[in-house]
C-alpha positions in Angstrom: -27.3 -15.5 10.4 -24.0 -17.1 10.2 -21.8 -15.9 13.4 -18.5 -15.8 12.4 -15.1 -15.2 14.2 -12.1 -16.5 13.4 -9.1 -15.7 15.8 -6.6 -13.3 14.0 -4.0 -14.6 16.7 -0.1 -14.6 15.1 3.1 -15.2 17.0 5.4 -13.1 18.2 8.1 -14.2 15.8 5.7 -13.7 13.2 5.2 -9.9 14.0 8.9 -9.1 14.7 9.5 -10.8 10.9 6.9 -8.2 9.9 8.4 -5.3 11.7 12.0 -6.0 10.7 10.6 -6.0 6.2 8.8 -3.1 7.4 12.2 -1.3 9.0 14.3 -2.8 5.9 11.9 -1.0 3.3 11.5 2.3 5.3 15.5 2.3 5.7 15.5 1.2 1.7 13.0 3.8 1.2 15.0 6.7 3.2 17.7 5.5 0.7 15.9 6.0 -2.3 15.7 9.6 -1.4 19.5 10.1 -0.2 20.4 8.3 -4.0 18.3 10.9 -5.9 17.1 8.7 -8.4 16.1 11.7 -10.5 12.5 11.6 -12.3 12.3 7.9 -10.4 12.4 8.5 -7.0 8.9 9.5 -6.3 7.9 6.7 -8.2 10.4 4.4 -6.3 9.2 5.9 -3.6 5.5 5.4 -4.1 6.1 1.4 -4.8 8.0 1.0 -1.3 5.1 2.5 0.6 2.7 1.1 -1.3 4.0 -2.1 -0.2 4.5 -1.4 3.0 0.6 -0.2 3.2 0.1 -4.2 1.6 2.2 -5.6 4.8 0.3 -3.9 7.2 -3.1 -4.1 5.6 -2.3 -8.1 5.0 -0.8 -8.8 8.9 -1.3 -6.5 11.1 -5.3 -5.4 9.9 -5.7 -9.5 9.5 -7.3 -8.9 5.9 -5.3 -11.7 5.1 -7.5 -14.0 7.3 -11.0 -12.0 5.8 -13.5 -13.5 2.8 -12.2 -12.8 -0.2 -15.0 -10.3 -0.9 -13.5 -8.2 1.6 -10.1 -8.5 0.6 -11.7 -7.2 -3.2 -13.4 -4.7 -1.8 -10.0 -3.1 -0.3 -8.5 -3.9 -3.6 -10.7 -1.9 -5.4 -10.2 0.9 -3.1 -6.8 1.5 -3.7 -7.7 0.5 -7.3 -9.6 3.5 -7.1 -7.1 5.7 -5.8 -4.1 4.5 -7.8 -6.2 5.6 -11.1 -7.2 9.2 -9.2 -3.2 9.8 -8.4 -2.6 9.5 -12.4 -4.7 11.5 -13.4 -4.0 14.2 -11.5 -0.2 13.7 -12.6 -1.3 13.3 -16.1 -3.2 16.8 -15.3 -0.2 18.2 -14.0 1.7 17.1 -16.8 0.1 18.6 -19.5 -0.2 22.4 -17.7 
């Protein structure tokens, strides 16, 4: 059996450059709302957490360091919940 650990260690600068995308797209995302895009601001919305979700998943859960099976695995996960969120608005839609 193959032991395997790799040390997820990043630098403080590193982290602080992570936390201030992360506090530029929740203040951009906090604006989004204030702007009322109309019909687009949930969806605007949606994008700026779901790539806030891929920051954190990517640096600070170290899947960026992780096999690539892993990294699929998570994929399809969200995959798999972006296609359940349409459907239910394309449910909602047509009521």
């Amino acid at each position: 059996m193959e032991d395997h650990h790799d040390n997820h260690i990043t630098s403080y600068a590193q982290n602080f450059k992570v936390l201030f995308v992360l506090l530029l797209l929740t203040i951009s995302t906090i604006l989004v709302v204030k702007l009322d895009l109309g019909i687009y601001t949930l969806a605007m919305a949606l994008f700026l957490a779901s790539v806030k979700t891929t920051i954190v998943l990517t640096y600070f859960m170290h899947l960026k360091g992780e096999k690539l099976i892993l990294r699929l695995m998570v994929g399809g996960v969200f995959l798999l919940f972006a296609i359940i969120v349409i459907i239910t608005f394309i449910d909602y839609y047509f009521r």
